[in-house]
TIMI-369968 format. One record per residue (C-alpha): residue number from 1; residue in one letter; chain; x, y, z. Coordinates in Angstrom, 2 decimals, always signed. Layout:
TIMI-369968
tivo / votor / margu / px / py / pz
NUM / A / A / X / Y / Z $
...
END
This chain:
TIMI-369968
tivo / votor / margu / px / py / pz
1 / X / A / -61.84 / +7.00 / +40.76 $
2 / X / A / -62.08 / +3.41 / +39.97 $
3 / X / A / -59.14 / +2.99 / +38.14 $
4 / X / A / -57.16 / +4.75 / +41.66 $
5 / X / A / -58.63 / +2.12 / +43.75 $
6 / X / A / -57.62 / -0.59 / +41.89 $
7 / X / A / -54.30 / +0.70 / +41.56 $
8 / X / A / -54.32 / +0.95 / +45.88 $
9 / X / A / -55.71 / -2.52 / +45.57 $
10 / X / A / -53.00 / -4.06 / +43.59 $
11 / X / A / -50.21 / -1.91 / +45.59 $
12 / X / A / -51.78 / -4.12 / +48.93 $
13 / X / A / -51.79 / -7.15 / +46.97 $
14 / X / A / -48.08 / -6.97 / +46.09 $
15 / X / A / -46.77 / -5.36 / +49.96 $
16 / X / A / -48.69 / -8.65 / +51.22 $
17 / X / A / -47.05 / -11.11 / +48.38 $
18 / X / A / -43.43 / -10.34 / +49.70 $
19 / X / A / -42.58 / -13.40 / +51.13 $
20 / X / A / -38.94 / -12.21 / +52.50 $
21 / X / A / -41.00 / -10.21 / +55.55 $
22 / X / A / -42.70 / -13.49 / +56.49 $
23 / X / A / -40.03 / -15.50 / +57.20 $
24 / X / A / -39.22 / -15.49 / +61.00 $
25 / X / A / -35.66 / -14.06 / +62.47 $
26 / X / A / -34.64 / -17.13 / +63.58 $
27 / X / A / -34.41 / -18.61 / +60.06 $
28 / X / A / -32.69 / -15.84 / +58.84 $
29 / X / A / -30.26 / -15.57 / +61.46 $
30 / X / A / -29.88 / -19.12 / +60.78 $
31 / X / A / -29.29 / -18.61 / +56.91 $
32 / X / A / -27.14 / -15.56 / +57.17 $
33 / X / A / -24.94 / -17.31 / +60.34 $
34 / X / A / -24.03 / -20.53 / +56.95 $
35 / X / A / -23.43 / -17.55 / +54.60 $
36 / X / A / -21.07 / -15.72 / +57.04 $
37 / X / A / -19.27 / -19.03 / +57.82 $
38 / X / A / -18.88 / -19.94 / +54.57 $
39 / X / A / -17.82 / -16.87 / +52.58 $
40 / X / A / -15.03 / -16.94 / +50.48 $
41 / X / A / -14.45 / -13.06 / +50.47 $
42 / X / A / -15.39 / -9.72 / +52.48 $
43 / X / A / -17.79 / -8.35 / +49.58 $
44 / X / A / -19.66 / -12.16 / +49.97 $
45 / X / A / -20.80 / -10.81 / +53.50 $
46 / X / A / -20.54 / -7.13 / +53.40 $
47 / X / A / -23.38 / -7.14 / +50.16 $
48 / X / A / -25.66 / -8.54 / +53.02 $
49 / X / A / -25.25 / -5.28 / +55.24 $
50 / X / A / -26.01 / -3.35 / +52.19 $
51 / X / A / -29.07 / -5.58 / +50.33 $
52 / X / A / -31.76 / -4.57 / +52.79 $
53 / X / A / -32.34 / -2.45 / +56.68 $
54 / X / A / -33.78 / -6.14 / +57.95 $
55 / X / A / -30.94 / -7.85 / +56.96 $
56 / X / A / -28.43 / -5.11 / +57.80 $
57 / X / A / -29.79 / -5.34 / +61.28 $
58 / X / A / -29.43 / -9.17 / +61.57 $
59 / X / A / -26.33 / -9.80 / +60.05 $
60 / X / A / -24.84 / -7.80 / +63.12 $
61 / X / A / -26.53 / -10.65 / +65.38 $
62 / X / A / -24.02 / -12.19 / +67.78 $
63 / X / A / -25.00 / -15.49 / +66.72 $
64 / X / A / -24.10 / -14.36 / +63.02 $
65 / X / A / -20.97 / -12.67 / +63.84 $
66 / X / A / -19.67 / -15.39 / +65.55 $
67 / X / A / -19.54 / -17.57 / +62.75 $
68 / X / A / -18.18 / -15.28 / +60.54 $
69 / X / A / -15.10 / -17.07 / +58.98 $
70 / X / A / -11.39 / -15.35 / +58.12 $
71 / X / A / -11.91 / -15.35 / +54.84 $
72 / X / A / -14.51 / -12.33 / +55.75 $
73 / X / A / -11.13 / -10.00 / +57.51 $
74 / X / A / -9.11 / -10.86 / +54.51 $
75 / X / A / -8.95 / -6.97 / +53.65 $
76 / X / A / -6.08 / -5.39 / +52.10 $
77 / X / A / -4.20 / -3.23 / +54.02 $
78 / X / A / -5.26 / -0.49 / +51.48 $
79 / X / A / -8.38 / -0.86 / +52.08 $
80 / X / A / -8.45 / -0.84 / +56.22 $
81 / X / A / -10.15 / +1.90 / +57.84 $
82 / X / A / -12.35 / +2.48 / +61.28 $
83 / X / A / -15.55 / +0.18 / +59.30 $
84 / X / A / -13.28 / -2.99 / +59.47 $
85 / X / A / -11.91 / -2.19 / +63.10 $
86 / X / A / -15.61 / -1.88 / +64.24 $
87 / X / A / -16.47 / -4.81 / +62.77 $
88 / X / A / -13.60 / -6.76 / +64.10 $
89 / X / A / -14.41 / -5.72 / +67.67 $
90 / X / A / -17.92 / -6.52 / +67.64 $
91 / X / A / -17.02 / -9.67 / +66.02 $
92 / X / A / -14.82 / -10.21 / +69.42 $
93 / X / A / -17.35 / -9.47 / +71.60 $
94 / X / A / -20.09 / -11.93 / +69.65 $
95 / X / A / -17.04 / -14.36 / +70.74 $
96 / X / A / -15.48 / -14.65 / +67.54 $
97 / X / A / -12.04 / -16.69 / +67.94 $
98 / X / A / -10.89 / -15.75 / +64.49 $
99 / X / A / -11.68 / -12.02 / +65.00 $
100 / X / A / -9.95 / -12.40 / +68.34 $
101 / X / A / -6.90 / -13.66 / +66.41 $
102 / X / A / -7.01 / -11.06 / +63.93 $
103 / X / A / -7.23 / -8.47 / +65.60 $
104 / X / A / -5.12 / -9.84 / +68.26 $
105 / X / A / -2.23 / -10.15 / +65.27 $
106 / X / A / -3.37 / -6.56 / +64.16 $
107 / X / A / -2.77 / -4.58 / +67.41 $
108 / X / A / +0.23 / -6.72 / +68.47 $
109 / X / A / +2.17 / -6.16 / +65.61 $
110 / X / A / +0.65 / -3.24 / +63.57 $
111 / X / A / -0.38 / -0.83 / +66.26 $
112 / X / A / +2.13 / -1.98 / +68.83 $
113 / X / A / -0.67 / -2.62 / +71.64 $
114 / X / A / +1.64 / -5.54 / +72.93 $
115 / X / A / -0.93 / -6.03 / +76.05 $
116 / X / A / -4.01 / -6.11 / +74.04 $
117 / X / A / -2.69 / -8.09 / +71.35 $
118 / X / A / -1.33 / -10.84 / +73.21 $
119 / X / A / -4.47 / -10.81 / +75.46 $
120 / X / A / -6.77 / -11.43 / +72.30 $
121 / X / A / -4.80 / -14.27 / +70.75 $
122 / X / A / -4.81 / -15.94 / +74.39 $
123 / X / A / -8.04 / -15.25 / +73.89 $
124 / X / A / -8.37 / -17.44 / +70.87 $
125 / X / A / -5.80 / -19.72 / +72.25 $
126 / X / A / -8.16 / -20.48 / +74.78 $
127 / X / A / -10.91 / -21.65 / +72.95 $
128 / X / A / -8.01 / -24.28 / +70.72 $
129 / X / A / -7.75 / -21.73 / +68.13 $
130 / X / A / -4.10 / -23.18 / +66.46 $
131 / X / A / -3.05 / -20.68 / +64.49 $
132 / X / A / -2.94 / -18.57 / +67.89 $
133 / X / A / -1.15 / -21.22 / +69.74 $
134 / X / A / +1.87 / -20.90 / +67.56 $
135 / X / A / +1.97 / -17.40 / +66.92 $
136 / X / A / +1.74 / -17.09 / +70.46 $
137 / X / A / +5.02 / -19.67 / +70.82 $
138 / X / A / +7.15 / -17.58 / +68.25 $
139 / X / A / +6.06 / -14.45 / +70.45 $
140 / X / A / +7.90 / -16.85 / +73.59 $
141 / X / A / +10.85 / -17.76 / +71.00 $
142 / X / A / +11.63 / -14.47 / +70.09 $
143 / X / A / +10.74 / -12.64 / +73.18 $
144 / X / A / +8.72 / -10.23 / +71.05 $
145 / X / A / +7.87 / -6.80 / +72.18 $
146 / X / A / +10.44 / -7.47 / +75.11 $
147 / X / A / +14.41 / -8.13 / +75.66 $
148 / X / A / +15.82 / -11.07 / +74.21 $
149 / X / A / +16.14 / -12.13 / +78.12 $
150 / X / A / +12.46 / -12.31 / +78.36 $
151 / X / A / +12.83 / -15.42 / +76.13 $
152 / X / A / +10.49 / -18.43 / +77.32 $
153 / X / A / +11.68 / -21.55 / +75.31 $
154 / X / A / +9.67 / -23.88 / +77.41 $
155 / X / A / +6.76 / -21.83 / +76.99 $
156 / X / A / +7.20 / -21.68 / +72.90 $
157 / X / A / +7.21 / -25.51 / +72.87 $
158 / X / A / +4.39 / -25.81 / +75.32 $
159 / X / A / +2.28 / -23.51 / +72.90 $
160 / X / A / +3.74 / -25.29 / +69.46 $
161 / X / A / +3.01 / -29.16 / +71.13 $
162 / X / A / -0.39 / -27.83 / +71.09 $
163 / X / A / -0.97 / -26.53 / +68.26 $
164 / X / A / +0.91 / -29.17 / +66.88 $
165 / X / A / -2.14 / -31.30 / +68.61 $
166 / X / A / -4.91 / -29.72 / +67.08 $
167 / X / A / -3.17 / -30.34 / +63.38 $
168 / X / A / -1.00 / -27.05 / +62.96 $
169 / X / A / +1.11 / -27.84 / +60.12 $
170 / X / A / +3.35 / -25.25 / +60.76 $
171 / X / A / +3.76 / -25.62 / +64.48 $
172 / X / A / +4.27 / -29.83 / +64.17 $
173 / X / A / +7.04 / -28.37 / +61.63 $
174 / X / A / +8.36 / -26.28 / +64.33 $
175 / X / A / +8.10 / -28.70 / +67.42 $
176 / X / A / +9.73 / -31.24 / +65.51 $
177 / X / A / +12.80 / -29.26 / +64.85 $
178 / X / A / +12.68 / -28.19 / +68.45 $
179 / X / A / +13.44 / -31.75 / +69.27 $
180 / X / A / +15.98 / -32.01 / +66.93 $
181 / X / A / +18.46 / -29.53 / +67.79 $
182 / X / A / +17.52 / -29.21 / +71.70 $
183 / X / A / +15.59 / -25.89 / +71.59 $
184 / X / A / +13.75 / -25.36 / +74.82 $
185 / X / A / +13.46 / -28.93 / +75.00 $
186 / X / A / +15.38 / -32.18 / +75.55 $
187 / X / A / +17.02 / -33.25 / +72.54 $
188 / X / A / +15.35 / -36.00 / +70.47 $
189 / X / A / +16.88 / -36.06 / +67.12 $
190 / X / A / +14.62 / -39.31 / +66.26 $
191 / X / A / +11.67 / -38.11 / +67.52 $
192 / X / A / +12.52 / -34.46 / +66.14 $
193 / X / A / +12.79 / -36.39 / +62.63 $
194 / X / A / +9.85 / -38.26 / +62.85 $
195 / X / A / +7.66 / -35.05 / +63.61 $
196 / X / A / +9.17 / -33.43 / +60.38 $
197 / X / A / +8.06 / -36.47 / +58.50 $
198 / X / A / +4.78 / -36.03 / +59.93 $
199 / X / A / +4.31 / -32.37 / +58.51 $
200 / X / A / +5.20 / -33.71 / +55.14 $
201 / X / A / +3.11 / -36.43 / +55.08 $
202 / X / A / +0.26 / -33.81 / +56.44 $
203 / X / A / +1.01 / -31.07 / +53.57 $
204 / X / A / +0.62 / -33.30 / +51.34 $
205 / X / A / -2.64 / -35.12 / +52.34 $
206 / X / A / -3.78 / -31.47 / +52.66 $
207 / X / A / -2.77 / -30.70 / +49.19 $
208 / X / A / -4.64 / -33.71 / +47.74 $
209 / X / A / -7.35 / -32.78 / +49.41 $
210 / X / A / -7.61 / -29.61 / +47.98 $
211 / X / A / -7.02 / -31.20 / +44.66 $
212 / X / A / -9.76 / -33.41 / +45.16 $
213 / X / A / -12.51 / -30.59 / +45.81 $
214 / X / A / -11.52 / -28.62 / +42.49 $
215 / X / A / -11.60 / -31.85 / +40.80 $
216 / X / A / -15.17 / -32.03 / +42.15 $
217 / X / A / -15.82 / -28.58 / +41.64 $
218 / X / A / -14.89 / -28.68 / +37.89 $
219 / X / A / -16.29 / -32.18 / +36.72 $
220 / X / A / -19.08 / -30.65 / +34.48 $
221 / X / A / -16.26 / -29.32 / +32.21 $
222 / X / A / -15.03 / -32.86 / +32.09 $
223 / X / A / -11.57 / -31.69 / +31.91 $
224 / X / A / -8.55 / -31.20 / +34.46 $
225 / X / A / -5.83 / -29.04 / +33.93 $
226 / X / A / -3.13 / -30.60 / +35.97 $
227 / X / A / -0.56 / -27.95 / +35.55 $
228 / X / A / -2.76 / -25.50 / +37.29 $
229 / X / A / -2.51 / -27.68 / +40.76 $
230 / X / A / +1.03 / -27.73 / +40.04 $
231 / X / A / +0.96 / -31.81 / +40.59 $
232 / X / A / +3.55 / -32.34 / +37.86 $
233 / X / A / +6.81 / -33.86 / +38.61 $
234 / X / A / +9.26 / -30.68 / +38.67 $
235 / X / A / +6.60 / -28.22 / +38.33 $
236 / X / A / +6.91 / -26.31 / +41.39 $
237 / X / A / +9.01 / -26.10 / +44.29 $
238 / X / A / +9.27 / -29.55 / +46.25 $
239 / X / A / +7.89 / -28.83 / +49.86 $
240 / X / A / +6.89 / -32.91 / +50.68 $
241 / X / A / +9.42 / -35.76 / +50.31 $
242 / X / A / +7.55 / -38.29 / +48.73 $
243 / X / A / +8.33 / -38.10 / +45.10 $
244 / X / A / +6.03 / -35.29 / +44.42 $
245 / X / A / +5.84 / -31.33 / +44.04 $
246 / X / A / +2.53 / -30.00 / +45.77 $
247 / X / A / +1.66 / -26.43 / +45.98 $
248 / X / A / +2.90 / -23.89 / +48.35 $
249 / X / A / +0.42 / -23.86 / +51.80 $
250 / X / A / -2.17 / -21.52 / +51.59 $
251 / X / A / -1.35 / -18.31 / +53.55 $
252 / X / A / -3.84 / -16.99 / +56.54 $
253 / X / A / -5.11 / -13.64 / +55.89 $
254 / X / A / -4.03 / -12.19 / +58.86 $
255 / X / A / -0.58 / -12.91 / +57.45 $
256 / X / A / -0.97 / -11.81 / +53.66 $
257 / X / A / -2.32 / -8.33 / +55.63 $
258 / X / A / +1.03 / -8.01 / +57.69 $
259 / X / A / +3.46 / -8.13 / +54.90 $
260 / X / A / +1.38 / -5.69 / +52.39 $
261 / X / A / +0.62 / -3.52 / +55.35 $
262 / X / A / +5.02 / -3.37 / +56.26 $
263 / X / A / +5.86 / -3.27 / +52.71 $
264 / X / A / +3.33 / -0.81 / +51.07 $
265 / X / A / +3.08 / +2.75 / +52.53 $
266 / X / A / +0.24 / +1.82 / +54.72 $
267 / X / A / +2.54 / +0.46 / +57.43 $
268 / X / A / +6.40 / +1.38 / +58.55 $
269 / X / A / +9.25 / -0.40 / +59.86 $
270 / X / A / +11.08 / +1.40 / +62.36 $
271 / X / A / +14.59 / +1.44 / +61.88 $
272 / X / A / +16.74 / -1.34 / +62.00 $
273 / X / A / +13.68 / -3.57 / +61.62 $
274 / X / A / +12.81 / -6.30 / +59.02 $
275 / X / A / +10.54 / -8.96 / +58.33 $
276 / X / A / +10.86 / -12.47 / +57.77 $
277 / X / A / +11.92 / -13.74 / +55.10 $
278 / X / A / +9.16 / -15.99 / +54.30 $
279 / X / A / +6.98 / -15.20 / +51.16 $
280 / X / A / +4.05 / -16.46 / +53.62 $
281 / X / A / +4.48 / -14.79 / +57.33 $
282 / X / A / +4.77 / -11.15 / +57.38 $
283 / X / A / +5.85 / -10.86 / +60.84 $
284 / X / A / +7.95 / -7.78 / +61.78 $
285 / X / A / +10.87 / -7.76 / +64.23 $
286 / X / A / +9.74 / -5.68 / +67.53 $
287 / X / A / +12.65 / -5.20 / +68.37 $
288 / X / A / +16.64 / -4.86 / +66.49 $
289 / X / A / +17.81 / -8.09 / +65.86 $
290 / X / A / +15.11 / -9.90 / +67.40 $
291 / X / A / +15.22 / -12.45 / +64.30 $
292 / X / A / +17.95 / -14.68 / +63.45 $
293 / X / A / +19.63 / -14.76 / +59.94 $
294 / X / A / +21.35 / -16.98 / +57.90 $
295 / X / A / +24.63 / -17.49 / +58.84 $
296 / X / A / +26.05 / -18.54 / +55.10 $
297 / X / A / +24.53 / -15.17 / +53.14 $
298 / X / A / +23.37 / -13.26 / +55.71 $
299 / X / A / +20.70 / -11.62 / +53.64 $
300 / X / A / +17.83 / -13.63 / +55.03 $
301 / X / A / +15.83 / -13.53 / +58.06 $
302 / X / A / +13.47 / -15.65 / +59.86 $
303 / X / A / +11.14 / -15.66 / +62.99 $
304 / X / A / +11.14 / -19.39 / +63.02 $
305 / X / A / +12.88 / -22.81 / +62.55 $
306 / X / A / +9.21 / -23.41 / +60.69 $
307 / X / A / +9.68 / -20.52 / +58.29 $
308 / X / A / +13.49 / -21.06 / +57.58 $
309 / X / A / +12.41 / -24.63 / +56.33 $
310 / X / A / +9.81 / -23.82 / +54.23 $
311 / X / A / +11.76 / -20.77 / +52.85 $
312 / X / A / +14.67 / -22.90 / +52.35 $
313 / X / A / +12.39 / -25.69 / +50.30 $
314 / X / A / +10.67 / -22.76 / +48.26 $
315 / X / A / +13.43 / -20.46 / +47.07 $
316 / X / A / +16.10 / -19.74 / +49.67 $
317 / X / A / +17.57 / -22.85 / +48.81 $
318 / X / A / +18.70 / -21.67 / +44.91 $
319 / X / A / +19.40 / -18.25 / +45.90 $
320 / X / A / +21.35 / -18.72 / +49.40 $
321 / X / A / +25.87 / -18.06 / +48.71 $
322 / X / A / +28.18 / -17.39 / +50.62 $
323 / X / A / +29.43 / -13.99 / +51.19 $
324 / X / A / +32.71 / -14.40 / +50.38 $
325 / X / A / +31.95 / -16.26 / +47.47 $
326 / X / A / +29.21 / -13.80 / +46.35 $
327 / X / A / +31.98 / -10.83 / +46.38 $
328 / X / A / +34.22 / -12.83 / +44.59 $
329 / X / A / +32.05 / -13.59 / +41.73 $
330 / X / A / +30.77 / -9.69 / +41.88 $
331 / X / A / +27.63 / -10.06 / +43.10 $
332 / X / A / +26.58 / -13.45 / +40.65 $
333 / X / A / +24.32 / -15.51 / +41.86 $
334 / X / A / +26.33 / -18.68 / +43.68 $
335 / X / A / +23.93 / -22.35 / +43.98 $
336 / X / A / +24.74 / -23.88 / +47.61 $
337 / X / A / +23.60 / -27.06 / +48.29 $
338 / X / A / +23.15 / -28.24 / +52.05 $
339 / X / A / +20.75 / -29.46 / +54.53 $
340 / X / A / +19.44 / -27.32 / +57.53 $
341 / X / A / +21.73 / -27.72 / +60.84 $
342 / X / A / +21.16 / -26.58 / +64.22 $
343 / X / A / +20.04 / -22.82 / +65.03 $
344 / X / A / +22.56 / -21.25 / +67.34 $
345 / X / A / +21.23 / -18.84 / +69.77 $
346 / X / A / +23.72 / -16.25 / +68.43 $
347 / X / A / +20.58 / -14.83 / +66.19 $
348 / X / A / +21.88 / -16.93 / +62.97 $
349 / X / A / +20.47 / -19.62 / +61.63 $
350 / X / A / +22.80 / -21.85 / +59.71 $
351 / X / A / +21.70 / -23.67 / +56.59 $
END
C-alpha cells in the first residue's frame, strides 16, 4: 500500500514539474510565429503540428500563420495533396501575402482558376508583395488567360516600375529593357541602359551578401571553400558585368513548383503549349503562342524580356544557331555570338 502511494505521489510530482504547460499562449504563439517565419523547409514547421495537441492547436493561430514564410509552401509537386491546399487557404485568410501569392500562382496557372488567381496575387500586390507585382505585369504583357488583344503594355510597366521600387531584381531587369526598346513605354534607351546596370550591380550585392552569411555561418571550421560559391573567375556562368561570375539567383518556390509540376506527370500541358525557357520560371503558356521565341533558332521560348536575358547570360547564349546553319552542319551544335536587340511584337524575340 505504501509503496502505491508513493508511486501516485511521484506521478503528481512529475505532471506538476512539466514546465511546457506553464508557459502562457501568448509566449508560445510568440515563439512558434519566429519559428514559422524563419523556417528553412516545410518539415521545420509541419514537426510542430505533429510534436504535441497544444502546439498543434496554436501553430494554426492567425497570428502564426501569418508569418509563415515561403520557404514553408516549398512542396514538391509530388508531394501536393488537399493537406497543403488547406493549409494554404487558411494561411490566406490569417492574411498571409506569401500564401496569397502562392496560391494565387497555383490556381492561375495550375488549376486554370484565372479569376481567383489573379484576385489573390492582387491580393498580395496590394499589401507591396514584389514578386506579385511582376508576375502580375507579365500576366498584362502576355495577355495571359485571354487574347493576345487583351494585351495591357501600360499596365505591365505600371506593375514592373513597382516592383522594380520595392527592389525586384527581376522586374528592374524587365522595366529597364522596357525603356530600351519602347515596350509599352516611351523609349529611353539611356535610361533603359542605366536600369539594366542597376540589376547587375543589385545581383551582385545580393550575391555577396549571401556569401557573406555562409562565410559567417562556417567560421568555426576556419576554412572557405570558394569554389562552392562559385566566386572564381570563369567558374560559372557570368550574370553581372563587373569582372566577376556570381551564382545563378535563387529561384522562388512557387516557381521551382510550376516547372516540376508541367514537366513531371503531376501536371499537363495542353497541346500546343510550352513553358519558358528559363531554368528558373516555370510559367506555362495559357494560351498557343502566347510566348515569343527566338527568332535566330527558334527552339527557345520566353514569357519575358527579364527571362530571355538571364537565359541568354546562363546557357542560351552557347547553345543558340541558326536554323539554317544548324541543318547544314546536321544538327551540330553552332556558337553565335550577339547581343540582345529589340523584341518585335511578332511573338519572336531576336537575340
Amino acid at each position: 500500500m505504501s509503496q502505491t502511494k508513493k508511486k501516485r505521489t511521484s506521478r503528481k510530482c512529475y505532471e506538476k514539474s512539466d514546465l511546457f504547460d506553464g508557459l502562457p499562449d501568448d509566449l508560445v504563439i510568440s515563439i512558434l510565429s519566429k519559428l514559422a517565419s524563419s523556417a528553412s523547409s516545410p518539415p521545420d514547421f509541419i514537426n510542430i503540428l505533429l510534436t504535441c495537441k497544444r502546439l498543434n492547436n496554436l501553430a494554426v493561430h492567425p497570428l502564426v500563420l501569418s508569418k509563415v514564410c515561403s520557404k514553408v509552401f516549398a512542396v514538391k509537386a509530388r508531394n501536393w495533396c488537399d493537406s497543403v491546399h488547406r493549409l494554404l487557404k487558411q494561411c490566406v485568410k490569417a492574411g498571409n501575402v506569401e500564401a496569397c501569392y502562392t496560391l494565387g500562382m497555383f490556381r492561375f496557372y495550375c488549376l486554370e482558376n484565372r479569376g481567383g488567381g489573379v484576385s489573390l496575387m492582387a491580393k498580395a500586390a496590394i499589401k507591396s508583395h514584389a514578386p506579385a507585382l511582376y508576375s502580375l505585369a507579365i500576366i498584362q504583357f502576355n495577355g495571359s488567360g485571354g487574347s493576345k488583344n487583351e494585351k495591357d503594355l501600360r499596365a505591365g510597366v505600371a506593375l514592373c516600375a513597382r516592383a522594380a521600387f520595392l527592389g525586384h531584381v527581376d522586374a528592374l531587369r524587365e522595366l529597364g529593357h522596357c525603356l530600351q526598346d519602347g515596350y509599352g513605354v516611351r523609349q529611353h534607351v539611356i535610361e533603359g541602359r542605366r536600369l539594366l546596370v542597376q540589376a547587375n550591380a543589385r545581383e551582385l550585392a545580393s550575391s555577396l551578401n549571401t556569401l557573406v552569411q555562409r562565410k559567417t555561418q562556417q567560421q568555426h571550421h576556419r576554412r572557405l571553400n570558394y569554389q562552392y560559391y562559385n566566386l572564381k573567375m570563369g567558374s560559372s556562368c557570368p550574370l553581372s558585368d563587373f569582372g566577376c561570375n556570381v551564382p545563378a539567383p535563387e529561384v522562388h518556390p512557387v516557381n521551382s513548383f510550376l516547372k516540376e509540376w508541367f514537366e513531371s506527370e503531376v501536371g499537363e500541358l495542353a497541346q500546343g503549349l510550352r513553358l519558358c525557357s528559363h531554368e528558373g520560371c516555370g510559367r506555362p503558356e495559357t494560351r498557343a503562342h502566347e510566348f515569343r521565341r527566338c527568332s535566330v533558332c527558334g527552339t527557345v521560348n520566353y514569357c519575358s524580356r527579364g527571362c530571355q536575358a538571364l537565359d541568354w547570360k546562363l546557357r542560351h547564349k552557347v547553345e543558340c544557331a541558326p536554323i539554317e546553319r544548324w541543318l547544314e552542319e546536321g544538327g551540330n551544335d553552332i556558337r553565335v555570338r550577339g547581343e540582345m536587340e529589340e523584341v518585335v511584337e511578332s511573338d519572336e524575340l531576336v537575340i
